[in-house]
C-alpha positions as CSV (number, residue, x, y, z in Angstrom):
1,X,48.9,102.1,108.0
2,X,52.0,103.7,109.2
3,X,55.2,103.3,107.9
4,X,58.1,102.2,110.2
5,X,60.1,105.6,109.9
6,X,56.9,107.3,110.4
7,X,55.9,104.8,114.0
8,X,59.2,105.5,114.7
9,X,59.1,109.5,114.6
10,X,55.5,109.4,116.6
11,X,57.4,107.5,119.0
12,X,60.0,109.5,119.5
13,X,58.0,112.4,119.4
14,X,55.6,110.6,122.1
15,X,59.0,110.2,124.4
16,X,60.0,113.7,124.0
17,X,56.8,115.2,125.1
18,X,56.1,118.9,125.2
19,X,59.4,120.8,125.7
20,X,60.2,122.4,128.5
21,X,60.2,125.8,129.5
22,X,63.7,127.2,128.1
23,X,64.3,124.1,126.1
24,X,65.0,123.8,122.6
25,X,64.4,121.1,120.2
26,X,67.8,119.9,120.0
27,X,67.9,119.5,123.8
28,X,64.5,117.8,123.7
29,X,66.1,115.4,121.5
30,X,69.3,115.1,123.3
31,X,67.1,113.8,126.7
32,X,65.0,111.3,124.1
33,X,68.5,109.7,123.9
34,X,69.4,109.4,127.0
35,X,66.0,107.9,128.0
36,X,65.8,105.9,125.4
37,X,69.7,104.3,124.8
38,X,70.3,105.2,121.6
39,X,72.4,107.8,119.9
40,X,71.5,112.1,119.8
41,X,72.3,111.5,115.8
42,X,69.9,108.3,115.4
43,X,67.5,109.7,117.4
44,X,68.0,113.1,115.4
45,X,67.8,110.9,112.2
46,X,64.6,109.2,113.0
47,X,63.0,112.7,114.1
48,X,64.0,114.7,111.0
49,X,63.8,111.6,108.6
50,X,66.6,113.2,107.2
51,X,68.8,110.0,105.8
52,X,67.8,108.0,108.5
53,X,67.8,104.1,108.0
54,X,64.8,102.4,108.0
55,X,64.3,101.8,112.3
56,X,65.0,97.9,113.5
57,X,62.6,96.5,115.9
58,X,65.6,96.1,118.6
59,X,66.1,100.0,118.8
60,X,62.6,100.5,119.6
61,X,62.4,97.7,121.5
């Protein structure tokens, strides 16, 4: 069973998708944000599980 930081990382992850030719992580995650709504830290935060608060349901959602 996966944790909710750890559903929310494959999600992320899953957005992202394979980067793109001259593209670095940081830009990958930069355009997961922008899809996605949320902030380039959250979503930096949620990738890197690095101090990231537990993920709601309404920022996946």
């Amino acid at each position: 069973m996966l944790t909710a930081r750890t559903e929310a990382r494959e999600l992320v992850l899953q957005i992202a998708g394979p980067l793109r030719l001259g593209e670095n992580v940081k830009g990958a995650l930069a355009r997961v944000a922008r899809t996605t709504g949320l902030t380039d830290r959250r979503v930096r935060g949620i990738c890197t599980a690095r101090r990231a608060r537990s993920p709601r349901s309404r920022w996946i959602a």
